[in-house]
C-alpha positions as CSV (number, residue, x, y, z in Angstrom):
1,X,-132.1,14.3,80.9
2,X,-134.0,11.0,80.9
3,X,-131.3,8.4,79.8
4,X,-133.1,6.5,77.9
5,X,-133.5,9.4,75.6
6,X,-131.9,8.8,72.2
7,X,-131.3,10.8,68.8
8,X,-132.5,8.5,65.7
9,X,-132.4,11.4,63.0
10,X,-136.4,12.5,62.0
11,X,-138.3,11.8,59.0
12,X,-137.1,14.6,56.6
13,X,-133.4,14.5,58.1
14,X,-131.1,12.1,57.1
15,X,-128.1,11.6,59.7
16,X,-124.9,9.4,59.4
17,X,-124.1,6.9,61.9
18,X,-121.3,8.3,63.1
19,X,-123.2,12.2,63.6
20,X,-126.5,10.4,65.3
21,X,-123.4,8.8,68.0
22,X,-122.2,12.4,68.6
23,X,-125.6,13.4,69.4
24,X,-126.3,10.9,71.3
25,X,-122.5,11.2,73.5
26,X,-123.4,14.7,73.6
27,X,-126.3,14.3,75.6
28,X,-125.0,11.7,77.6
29,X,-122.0,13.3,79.0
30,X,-124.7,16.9,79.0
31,X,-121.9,18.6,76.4
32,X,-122.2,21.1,73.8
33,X,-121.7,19.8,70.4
34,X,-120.1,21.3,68.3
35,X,-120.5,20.8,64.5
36,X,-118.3,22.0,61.8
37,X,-118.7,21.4,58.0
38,X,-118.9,23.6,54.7
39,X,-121.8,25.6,54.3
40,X,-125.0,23.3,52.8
41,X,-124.2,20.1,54.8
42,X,-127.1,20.4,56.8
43,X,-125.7,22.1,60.5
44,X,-128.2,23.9,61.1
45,X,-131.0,21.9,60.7
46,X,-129.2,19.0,62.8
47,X,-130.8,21.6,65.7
48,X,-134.3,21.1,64.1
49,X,-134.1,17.7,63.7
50,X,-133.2,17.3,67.4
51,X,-135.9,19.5,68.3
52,X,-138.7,17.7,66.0
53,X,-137.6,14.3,66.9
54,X,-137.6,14.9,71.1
55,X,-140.4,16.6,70.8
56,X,-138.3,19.8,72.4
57,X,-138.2,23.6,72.1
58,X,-135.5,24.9,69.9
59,X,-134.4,28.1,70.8
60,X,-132.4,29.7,68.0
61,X,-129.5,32.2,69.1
62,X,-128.1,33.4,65.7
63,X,-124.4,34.9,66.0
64,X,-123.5,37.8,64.1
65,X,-119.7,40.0,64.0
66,X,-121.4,42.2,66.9
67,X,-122.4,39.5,69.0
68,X,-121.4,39.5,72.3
69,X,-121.8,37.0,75.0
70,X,-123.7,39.4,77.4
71,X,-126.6,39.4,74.7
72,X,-127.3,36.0,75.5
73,X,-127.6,36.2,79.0
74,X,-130.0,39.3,79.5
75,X,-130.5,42.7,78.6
76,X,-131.0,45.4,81.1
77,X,-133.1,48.3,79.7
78,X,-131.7,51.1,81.6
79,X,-132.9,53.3,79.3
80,X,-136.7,52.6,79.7
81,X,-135.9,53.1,83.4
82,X,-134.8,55.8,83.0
83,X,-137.4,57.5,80.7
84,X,-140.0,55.9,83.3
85,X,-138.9,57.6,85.9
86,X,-139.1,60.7,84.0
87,X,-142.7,60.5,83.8
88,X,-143.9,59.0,86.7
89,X,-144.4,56.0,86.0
90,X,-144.9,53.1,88.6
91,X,-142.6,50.1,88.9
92,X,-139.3,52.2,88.1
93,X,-137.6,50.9,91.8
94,X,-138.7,46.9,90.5
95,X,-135.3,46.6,88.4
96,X,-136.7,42.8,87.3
97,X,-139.4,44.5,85.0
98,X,-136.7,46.3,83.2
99,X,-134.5,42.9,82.6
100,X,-134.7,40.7,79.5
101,X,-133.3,37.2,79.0
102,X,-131.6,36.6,76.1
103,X,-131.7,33.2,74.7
104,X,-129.2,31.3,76.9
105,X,-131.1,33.1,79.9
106,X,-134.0,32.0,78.1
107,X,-132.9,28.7,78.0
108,X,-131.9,28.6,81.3
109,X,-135.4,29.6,82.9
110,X,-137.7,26.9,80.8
111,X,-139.2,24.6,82.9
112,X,-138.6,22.0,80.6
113,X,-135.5,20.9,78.8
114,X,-135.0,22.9,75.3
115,X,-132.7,22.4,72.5
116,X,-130.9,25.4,72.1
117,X,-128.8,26.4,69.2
118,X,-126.0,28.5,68.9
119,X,-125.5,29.1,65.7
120,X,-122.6,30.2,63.7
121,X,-120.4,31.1,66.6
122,X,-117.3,31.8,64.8
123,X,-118.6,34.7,63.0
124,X,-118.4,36.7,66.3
125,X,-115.0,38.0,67.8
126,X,-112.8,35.7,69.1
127,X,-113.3,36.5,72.8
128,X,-116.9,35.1,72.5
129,X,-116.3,31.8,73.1
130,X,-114.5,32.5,76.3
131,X,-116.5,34.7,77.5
132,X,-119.3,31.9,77.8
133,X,-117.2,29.3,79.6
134,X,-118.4,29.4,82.6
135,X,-121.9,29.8,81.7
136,X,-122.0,26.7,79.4
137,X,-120.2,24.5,81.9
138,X,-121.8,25.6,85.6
139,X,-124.7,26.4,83.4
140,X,-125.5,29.5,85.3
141,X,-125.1,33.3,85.6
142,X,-125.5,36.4,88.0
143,X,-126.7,39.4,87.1
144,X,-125.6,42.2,89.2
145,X,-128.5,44.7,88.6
146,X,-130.4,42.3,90.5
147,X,-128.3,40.4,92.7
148,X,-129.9,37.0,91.7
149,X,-128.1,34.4,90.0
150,X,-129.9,32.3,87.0
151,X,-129.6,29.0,87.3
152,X,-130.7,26.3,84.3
153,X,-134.2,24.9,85.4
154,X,-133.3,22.0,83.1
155,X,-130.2,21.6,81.2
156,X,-130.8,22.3,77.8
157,X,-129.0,20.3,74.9
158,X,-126.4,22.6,73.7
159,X,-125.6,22.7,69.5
160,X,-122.8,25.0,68.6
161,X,-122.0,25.8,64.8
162,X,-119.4,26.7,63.0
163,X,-117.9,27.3,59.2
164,X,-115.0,27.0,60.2
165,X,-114.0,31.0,59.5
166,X,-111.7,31.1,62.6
167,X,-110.2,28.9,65.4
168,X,-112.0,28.4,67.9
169,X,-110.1,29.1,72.0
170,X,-108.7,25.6,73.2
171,X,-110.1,26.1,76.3
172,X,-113.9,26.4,74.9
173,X,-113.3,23.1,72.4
174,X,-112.4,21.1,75.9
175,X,-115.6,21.6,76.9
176,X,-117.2,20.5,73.4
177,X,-118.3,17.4,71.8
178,X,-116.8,18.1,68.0
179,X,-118.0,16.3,65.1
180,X,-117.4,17.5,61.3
181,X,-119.9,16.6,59.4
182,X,-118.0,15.4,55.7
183,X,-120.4,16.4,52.5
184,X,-122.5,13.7,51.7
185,X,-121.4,11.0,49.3
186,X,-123.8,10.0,46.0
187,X,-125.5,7.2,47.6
188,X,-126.5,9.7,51.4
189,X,-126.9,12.9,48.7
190,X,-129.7,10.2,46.8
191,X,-131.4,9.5,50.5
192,X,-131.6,13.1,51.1
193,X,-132.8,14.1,47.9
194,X,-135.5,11.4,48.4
195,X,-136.8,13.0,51.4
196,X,-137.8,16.0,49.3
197,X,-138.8,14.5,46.5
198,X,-140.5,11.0,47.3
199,X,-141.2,10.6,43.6
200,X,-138.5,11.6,41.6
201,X,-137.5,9.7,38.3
202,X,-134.6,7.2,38.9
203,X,-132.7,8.8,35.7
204,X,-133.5,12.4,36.7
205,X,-131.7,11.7,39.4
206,X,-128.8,9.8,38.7
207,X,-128.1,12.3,35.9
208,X,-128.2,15.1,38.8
209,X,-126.0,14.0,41.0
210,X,-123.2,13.0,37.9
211,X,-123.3,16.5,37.2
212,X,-123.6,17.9,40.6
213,X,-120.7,15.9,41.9
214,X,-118.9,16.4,38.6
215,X,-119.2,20.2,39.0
216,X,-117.8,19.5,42.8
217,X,-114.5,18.2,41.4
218,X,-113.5,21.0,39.3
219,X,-110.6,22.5,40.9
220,X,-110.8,25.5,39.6
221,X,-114.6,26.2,40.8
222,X,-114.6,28.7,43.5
223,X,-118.2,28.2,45.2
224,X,-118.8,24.5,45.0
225,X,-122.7,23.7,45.3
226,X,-124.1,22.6,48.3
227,X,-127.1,20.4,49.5
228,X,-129.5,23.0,49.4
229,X,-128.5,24.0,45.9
230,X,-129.0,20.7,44.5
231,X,-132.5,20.4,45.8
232,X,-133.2,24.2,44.1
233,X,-132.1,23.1,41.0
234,X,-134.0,19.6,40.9
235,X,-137.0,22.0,41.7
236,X,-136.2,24.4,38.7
237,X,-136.0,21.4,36.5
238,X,-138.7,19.7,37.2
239,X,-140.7,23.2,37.2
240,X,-138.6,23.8,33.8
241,X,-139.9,20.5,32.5
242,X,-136.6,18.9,31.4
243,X,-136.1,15.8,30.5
244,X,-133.4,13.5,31.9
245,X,-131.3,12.8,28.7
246,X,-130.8,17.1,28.6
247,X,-129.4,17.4,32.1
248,X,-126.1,16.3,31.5
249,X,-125.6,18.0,27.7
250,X,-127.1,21.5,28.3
251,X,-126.7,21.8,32.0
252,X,-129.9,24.1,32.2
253,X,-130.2,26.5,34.7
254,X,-127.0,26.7,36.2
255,X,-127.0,29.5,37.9
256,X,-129.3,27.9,40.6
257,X,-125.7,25.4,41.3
258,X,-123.2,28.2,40.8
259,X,-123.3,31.8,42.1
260,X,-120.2,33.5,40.7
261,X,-119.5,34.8,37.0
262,X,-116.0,32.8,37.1
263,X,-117.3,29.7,38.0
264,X,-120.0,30.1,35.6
265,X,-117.3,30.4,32.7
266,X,-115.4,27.4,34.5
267,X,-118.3,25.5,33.5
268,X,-118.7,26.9,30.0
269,X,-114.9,26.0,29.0
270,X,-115.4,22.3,31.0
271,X,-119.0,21.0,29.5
272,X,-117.0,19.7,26.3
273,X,-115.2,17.4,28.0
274,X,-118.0,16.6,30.7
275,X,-120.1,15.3,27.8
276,X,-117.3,13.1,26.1
C-alpha cells in the first residue's frame, strides 16, 4: 500500500475523527478493522466510503448463520466434474476449471489492491473467526484439490463488521484494529442529514432531531431509530407535505421511526408530556 495513502471520509459520508484515525492505523499497520456499533450507524457503508474515496474495488462478502470460512476461500465443484465426466465432456482431468474463488480468494487474486468487506461476521458460528486466522494474517491459502497455494497479489484493506450479537475469539481480535463507532450526537446527525438533503429547512430540521433523539431516550422503547430511519422519515415528510410547527405535536408517520406495536404505544402514552 502506497503510504501516502490516506482515508479523509467522501462526499456523502460523514466520518468522526477518531473513526477516519482507525482507518487510517488500519492501513498502516495492513490490519483488519473491525467496527462494532448498533445497527443504523453507518458500518457498512464505512466499506463504501473507503472504496469511493481510494478509488478501490469493494468486494462485498456478506456473512450469514451458514457461513463458513471455506466459502470464502473457493468452491470446488465436484459435482460438475463429476456429471462432465459422465458425458464426455473435455477438460474433466483440468481440476482448476472446476474451482471457484470465493471473495477472500477473490480478493487475494486481484491484481490491484481491493477493499474487501466482511460483513456481519458475528452472525456466523463462532468457529468462523478462527477458522480464518491464518488466512487474514499470512494472507494466503492452499487448496489441496490443486496443490497450489493462493497467495494475495496485493493486500487488500480488510473491514470486518459486527452487531455485537456474540463475542468475538481473543485470538481473532489480536489481530484486529477495533473501533466502535458511538451513535451520532445532534450536531454529526445534522451533518449527515445534510448530505441527503442539501436543502432542508433549518426548523424542519431541528424539530426532527428533538423528536428523534427524544424518542431515543425513552427507556422503555425497545427498537430505538437509527440513522437510516431518520433520513426515511424526513423523506415521508417532506413527501407528506408537513409543516415544521406539526412535527413535534402529531408526530406523523411514525411507523417509518418505530417498527414494533409496543413501542408504538410507548409513544402514544409519552407524546403528552413530549409536547408540554
Amino acid at each position: 500500500m502506497n503510504q501516502k495513502e490516506t482515508f479523509k471520509g467522501s462526499s456523502d459520508y460523514v466520518v468522526s475523527g477518531e473513526l477516519m484515525n482507525a482507518v487510517n492505523i488500519a492501513m498502516a499497520l495492513e490490519k483488519p478493522l473491525l467496527i462494532k456499533g448498533e445497527p443504523g450507524t453507518g458500518k457498512t457503508m464505512l466499506a463504501q466510503a473507503i472504496s469511493k474515496a481510494l478509488n478501490k474495488k469493494l468486494i462485498i462478502w456478506n456473512i450469514k448463520s451458514t457461513t463458513k470460512a471455506q466459502d470464502g476461500l473457493y468452491v470446488y465443484d465436484v459435482v460438475q466434474r463429476l456429471y462432465d465426466s459422465q458425458f464426455g465432456n473435455a477438460g474433466v482431468d483440468d481440476i482448476k476449471k472446476y474451482v471457484k474463488m470465493g471473495k477472500l480468494g477473490e480478493a487475494f487474486s486481484s491484481d490491484e489492491q481491493v477493499i474487501l468487506l466482511i460483513d456481519e461476521i458475528d452472525k456466523a458460528d463462532l468457529e468462523f473467526p478462527n477458522d480464518l486466522l491464518w488466512e487474514l494474517d499470512k494472507m494466503e491459502f492452499y487448496i489441496p484439490e490443486t496443490k497450489e497455494t493462493i497467495t494475495a497479489k496485493q493486500r487488500p484493506i480488510v473491514i470486518i463488521t459486527s452487531n455485537a450479537e456474540k463475542e468475538l475469539p481473543d485470538a481473532f481480535l489480536r489481530r484486529c484494529i477495533f473501533h466502535y463507532i458511538q451513535f451520532p450526537d445532534k450536531e454529526l446527525m445534522e451533518d449527515i442529514i445534510r448530505v441527503h438533503f442539501d436543502s432542508l429547512d433549518d426548523k424542519l430540521l431541528k424539530n426532527v432531531l428533538d423528536v428523534f433523539y427524544w424518542i431515543r431516550e425513552l427507556s422503555s422503547i425497545n427498537k430505538k431509530p437509527s440513522t437510516s430511519e431518520v433520513i426515511d422519515w424526513i423523506q415521508a415528510l417532506e413527501i407528506g407535505g408537513i409543516p415544521a410547527d406539526k412535527i413535534q405535536a402529531e408526530i406523523p408517520f411514525a411507523g417509518v421511526l418505530l417498527k414494533k406495536n409496543e413501542d408504538l404505544d410507548t409513544l402514544e402514552r409519552s407524546r403528552r408530556r413530549f409536547r408540554a
